[in-house]
C-alpha positions as CSV (number, residue, x, y, z in Angstrom):
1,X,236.9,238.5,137.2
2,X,239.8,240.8,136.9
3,X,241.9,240.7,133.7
4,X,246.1,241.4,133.8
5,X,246.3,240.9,130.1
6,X,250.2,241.4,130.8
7,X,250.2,238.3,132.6
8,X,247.5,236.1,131.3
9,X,248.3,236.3,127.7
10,X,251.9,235.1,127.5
11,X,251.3,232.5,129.9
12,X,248.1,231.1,128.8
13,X,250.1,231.0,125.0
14,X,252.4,228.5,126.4
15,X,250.7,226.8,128.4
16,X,248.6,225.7,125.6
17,X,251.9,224.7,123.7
18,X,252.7,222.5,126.7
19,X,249.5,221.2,126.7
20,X,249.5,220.1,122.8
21,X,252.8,219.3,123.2
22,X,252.1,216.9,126.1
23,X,249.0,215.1,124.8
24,X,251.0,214.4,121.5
25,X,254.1,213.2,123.2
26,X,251.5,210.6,125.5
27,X,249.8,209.1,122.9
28,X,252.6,208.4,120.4
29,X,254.1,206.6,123.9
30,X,250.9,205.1,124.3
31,X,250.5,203.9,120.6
32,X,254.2,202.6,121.1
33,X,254.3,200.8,123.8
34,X,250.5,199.0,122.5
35,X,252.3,197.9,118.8
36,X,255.4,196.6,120.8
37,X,253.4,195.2,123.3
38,X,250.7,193.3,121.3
39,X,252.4,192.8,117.4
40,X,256.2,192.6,119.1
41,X,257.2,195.5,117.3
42,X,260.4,197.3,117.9
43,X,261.0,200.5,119.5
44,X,261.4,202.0,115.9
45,X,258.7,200.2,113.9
46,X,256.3,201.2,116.6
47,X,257.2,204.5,116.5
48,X,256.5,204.7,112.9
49,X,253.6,202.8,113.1
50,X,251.9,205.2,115.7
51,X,253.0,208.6,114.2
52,X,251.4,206.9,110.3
53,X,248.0,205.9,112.0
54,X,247.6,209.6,113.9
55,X,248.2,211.3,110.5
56,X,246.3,209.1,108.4
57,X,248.7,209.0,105.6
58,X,247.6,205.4,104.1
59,X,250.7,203.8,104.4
60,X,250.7,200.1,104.5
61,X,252.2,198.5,108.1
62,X,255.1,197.5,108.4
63,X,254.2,193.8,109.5
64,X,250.1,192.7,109.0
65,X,248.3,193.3,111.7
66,X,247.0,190.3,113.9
67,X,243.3,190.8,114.9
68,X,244.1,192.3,118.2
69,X,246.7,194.6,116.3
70,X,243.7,195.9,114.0
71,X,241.3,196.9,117.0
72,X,244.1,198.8,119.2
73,X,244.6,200.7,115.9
74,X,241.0,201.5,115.3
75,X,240.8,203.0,118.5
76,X,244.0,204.6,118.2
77,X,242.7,206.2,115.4
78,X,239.4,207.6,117.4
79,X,241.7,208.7,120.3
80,X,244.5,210.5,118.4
81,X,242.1,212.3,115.9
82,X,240.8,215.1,118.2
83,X,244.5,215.2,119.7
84,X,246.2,215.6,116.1
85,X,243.7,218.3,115.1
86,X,244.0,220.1,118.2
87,X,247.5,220.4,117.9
88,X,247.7,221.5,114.5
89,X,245.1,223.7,115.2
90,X,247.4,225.9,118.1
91,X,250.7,225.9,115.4
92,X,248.5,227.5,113.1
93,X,246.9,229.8,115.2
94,X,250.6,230.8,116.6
95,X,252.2,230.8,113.1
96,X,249.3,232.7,111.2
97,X,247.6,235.0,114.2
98,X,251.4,236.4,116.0
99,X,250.0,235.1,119.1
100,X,253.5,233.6,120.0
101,X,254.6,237.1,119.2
102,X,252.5,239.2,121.0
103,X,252.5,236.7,124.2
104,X,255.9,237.9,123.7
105,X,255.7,241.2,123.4
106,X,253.2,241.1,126.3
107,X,255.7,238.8,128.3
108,X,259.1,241.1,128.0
109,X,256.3,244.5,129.2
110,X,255.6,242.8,132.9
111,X,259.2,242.0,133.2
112,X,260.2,245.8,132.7
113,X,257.1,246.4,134.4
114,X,258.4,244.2,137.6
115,X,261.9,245.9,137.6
116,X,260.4,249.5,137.7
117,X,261.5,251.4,141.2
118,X,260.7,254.6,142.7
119,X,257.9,255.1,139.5
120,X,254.5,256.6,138.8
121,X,251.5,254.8,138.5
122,X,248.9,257.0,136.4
123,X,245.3,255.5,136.3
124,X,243.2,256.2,133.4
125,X,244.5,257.4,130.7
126,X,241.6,259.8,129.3
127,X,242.8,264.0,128.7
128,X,243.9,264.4,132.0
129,X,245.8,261.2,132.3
130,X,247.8,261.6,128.7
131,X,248.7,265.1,129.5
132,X,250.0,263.6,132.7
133,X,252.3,260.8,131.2
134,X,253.1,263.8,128.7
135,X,254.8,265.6,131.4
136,X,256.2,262.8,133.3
137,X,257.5,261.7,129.8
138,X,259.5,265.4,129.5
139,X,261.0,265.3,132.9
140,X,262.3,261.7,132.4
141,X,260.2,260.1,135.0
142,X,259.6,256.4,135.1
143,X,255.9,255.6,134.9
144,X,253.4,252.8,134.1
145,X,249.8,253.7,132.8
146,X,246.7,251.4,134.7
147,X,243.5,251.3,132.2
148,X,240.8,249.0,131.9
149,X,239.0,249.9,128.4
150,X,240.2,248.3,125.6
151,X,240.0,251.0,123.1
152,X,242.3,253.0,125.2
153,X,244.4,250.0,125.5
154,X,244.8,250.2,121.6
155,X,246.2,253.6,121.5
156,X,248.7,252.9,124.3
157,X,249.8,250.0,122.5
158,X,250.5,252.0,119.9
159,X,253.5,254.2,121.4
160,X,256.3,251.3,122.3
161,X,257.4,253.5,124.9
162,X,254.7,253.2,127.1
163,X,254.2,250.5,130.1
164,X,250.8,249.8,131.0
165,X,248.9,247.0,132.9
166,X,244.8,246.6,131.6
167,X,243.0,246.7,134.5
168,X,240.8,248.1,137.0
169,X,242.5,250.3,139.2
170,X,240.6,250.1,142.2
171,X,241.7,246.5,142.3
172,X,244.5,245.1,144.5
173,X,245.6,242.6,141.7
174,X,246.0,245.3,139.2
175,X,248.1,247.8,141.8
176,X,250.7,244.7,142.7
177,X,251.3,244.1,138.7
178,X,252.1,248.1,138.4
179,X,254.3,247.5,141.4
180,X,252.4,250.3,144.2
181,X,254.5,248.7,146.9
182,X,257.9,250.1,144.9
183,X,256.4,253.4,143.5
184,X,256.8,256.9,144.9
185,X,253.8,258.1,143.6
186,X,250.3,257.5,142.1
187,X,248.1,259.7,139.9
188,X,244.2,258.9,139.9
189,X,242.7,260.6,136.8
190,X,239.5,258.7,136.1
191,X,236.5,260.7,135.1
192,X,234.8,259.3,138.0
193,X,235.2,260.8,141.9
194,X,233.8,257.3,143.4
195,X,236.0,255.6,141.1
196,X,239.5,257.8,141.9
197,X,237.8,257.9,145.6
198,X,238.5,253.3,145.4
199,X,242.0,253.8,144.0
200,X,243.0,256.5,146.4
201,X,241.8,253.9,149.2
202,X,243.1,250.7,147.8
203,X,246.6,252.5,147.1
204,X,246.9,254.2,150.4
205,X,246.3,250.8,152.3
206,X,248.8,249.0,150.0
207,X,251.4,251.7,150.0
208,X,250.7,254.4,153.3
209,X,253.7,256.1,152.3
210,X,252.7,256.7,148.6
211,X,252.2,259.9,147.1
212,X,248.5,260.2,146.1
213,X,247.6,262.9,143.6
214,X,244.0,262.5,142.1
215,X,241.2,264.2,140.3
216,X,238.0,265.9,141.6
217,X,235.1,267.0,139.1
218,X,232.8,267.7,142.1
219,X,234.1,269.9,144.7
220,X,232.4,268.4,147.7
221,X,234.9,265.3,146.8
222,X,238.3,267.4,147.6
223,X,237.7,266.3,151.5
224,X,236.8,263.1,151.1
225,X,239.8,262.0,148.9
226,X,241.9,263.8,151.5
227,X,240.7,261.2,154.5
228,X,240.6,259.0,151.8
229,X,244.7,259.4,151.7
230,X,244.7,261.6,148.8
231,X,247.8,264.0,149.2
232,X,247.0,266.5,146.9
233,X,243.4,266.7,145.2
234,X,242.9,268.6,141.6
235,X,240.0,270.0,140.5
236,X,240.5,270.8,136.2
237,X,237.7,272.4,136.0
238,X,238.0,275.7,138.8
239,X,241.7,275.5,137.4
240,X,241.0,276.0,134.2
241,X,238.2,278.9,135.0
242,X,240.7,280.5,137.8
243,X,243.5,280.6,134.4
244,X,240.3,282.5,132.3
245,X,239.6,284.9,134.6
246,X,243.2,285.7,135.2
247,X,244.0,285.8,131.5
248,X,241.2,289.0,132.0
249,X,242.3,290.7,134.7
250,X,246.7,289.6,135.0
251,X,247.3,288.2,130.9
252,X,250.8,288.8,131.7
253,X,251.3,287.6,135.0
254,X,249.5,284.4,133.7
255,X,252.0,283.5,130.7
256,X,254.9,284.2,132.5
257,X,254.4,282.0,135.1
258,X,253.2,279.3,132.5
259,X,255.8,280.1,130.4
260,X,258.1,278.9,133.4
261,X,256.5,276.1,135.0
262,X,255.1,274.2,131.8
263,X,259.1,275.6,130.5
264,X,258.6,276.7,127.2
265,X,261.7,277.8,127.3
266,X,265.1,275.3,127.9
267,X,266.7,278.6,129.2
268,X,264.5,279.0,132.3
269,X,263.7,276.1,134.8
270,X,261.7,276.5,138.3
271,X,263.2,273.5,140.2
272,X,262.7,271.7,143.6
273,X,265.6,270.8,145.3
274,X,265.5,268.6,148.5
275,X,268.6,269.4,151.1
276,X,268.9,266.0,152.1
277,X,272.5,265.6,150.7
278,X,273.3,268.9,152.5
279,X,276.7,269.2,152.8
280,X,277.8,268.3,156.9
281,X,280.0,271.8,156.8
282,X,277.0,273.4,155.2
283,X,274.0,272.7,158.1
284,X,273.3,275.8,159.5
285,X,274.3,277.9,157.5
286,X,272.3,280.9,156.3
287,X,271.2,282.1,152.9
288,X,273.7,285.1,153.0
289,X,276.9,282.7,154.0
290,X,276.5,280.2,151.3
291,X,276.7,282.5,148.7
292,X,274.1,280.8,146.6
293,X,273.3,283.4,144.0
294,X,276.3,284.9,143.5
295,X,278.3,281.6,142.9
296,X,275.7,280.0,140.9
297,X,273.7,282.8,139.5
298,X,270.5,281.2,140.2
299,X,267.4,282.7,142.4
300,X,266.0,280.7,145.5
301,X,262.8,281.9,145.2
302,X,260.8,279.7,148.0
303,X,261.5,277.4,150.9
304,X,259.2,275.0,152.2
305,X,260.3,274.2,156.1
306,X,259.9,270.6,157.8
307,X,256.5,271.7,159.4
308,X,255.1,272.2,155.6
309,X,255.2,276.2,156.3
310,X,256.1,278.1,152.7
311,X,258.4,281.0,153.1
312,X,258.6,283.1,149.9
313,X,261.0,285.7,148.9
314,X,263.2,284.3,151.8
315,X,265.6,286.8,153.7
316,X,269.0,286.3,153.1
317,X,270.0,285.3,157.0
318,X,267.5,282.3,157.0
319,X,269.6,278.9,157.9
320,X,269.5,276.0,155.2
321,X,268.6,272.6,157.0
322,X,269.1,268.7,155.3
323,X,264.5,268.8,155.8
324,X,264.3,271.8,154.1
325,X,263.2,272.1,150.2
326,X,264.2,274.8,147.9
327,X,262.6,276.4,145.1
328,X,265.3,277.8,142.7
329,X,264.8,279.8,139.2
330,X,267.4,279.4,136.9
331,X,269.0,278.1,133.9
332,X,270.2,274.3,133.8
333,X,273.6,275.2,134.2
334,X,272.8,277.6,137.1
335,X,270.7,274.9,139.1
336,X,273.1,272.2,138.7
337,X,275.8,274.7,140.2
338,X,273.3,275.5,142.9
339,X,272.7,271.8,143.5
340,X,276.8,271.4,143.5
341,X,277.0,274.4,146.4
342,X,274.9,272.6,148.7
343,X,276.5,269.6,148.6
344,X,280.0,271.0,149.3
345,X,281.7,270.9,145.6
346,X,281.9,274.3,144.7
347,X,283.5,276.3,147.8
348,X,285.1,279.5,145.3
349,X,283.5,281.8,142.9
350,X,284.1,280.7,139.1
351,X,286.3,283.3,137.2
């Protein structure tokens, strides 16, 4: 049976406070209405009567009991003893263990969990899955972490920050608490290829418009993730010897493009820019009329067309379109000036 601990814990804390709550409530009504009922006691006396015979205090009645009096209070005595003790039983384990606290805790997570739009979803939360959240956490992306072991859980927990749902990830139930249906886009990094093959179904069937990115350790799984619904498929293991043999042979090449893509540097940013707020004065327009590096300063180095073609290095009397994508190299300040000519709020050179 799956397990949302998100869910299950906060709830299942109250609802065992209801339950304790309610039993007590019913038989101190019960054991009222019995005293007035066969001794003619008032609402009050009975009251009293009832609460001093569930705790066993030894108190002497408030009027002698008639016959009939004395059994109803033997077996109120039998009935309310298991109640009594199982409601002092759940305040103590709320008061001593923090259940009431973490239920909390766990409570206030699903409901920032259940406002979360246009997120991540990363599943599995081994190497490749922290260093994932890692750079999600850098470029200020919302995300929520799916993992099902409970060791891993413990580390998460640790970091306050972090929104996570325990879980298997292959499972629908788990997916709809880390809202799929509202997420933009979904990262399977479990050590297992049958296991990220599951997710990448189960999430492309709840969410067909999802970006799916997952992890390969076999290469013979890159094509079947792909029909599975995998967009893009990554394979650590011919990255990382591809990155060793280029250290060899281009050393340089190699740290200079991590240097700007994993950016070391706050000077330097290689950025994507989507054209879909193109400005309406600017469609059409070619490279060379917008003026793009010499008003902002920054370098369009790559385009990626509607048909998913790449042109890099582009020439300088290639049109701009709202379903193109641009890849521009430049400082903060130059991008967001880039970003600022395409839209149509920078028309003059800056002094």
């Amino acid at each position: 049976m799956q397990k949302v601990e998100n869910d299950t814990v906060y709830n299942d804390t109250i609802k065992a406070l209801f339950i304790a709550g309610g039993l007590l409530i019913l038989t101190i009504a019960l054991g009222s209405a019995g005293y007035m009922t066969i001794e003619g006691y008032d609402f009050v006396d009975a009251v009293y009567m009832t609460v001093i015979t569930m705790a066993t205090v030894g108190f002497r009645e408030v009027i002698p009991l008639s016959a009939g009096g004395k059994i109803f209070t033997v077996f109120l005595i039998i009935f309310s003893l298991g109640i009594f003790g199982y409601v002092i039983t759940q305040i103590t384990r709320i008061i001593f263990e923090g259940v009431l606290h973490q239920s909390y805790k766990a409570y206030q997570l699903r409901k920032k969990i259940v406002k979360l739009e246009d997120h991540v979803i990363v599943c599995g939360f081994g190497r490749n899955g922290y260093q994932a959240c890692v750079e999600l956490t850098e470029h200020g992306e919302k995300f929520v972490i799916v993992e099902k072991r409970d060791h891993v859980i413990t580390r998460i927990v640790e970091n306050p920050d972090l929104l996570y749902v325990q879980g298997d990830a292959s499972s629908e139930e788990v997916l709809e608490a880390a809202q799929i249906r509202k997420a933009r886009a979904l990262i399977t990094a479990l050590p297992n290829d049958a296991d990220n093959m599951f997710v990448v179904l189960t999430a492309a069937e709840m969410n067909p418009g999802l970006k799916i990115i997952s992890r390969a350790s076999d290469f013979r799984s890159d094509t079947k993730l792909r029909r599975a619904g995998a967009t893009n498929v990554i394979m650590p293991d011919r990255i990382g010897g591809q990155r060793m043999a280029k250290l060899v042979t281009q050393p340089d090449v190699v740290e200079f493009i991590e240097y700007i893509l994993l950016q070391r540097s706050k000077d330097v940013q290689l950025m994507e820019i989507n054209c879909k707020q193109l400005a309406p004065e600017n469609h059409k327009k070619t490279i060379r009329e917008l003026r793009l590096r010499e008003k902002s300063g920054a370098n369009l180095v790559g385009i990626k067309t509607p048909e998913g073609a790449y042109i890099y290095n582009p020439s300088p009397d290639i049109e701009i379109t709202p379903a193109d994508k641009l890849f521009v190299l430049g400082s903060p300040q130059q991008i967001t000036a880039f970003e600022e000519i395409l839209r149509g709020q920078i028309q003059t050179i800056s002094p």
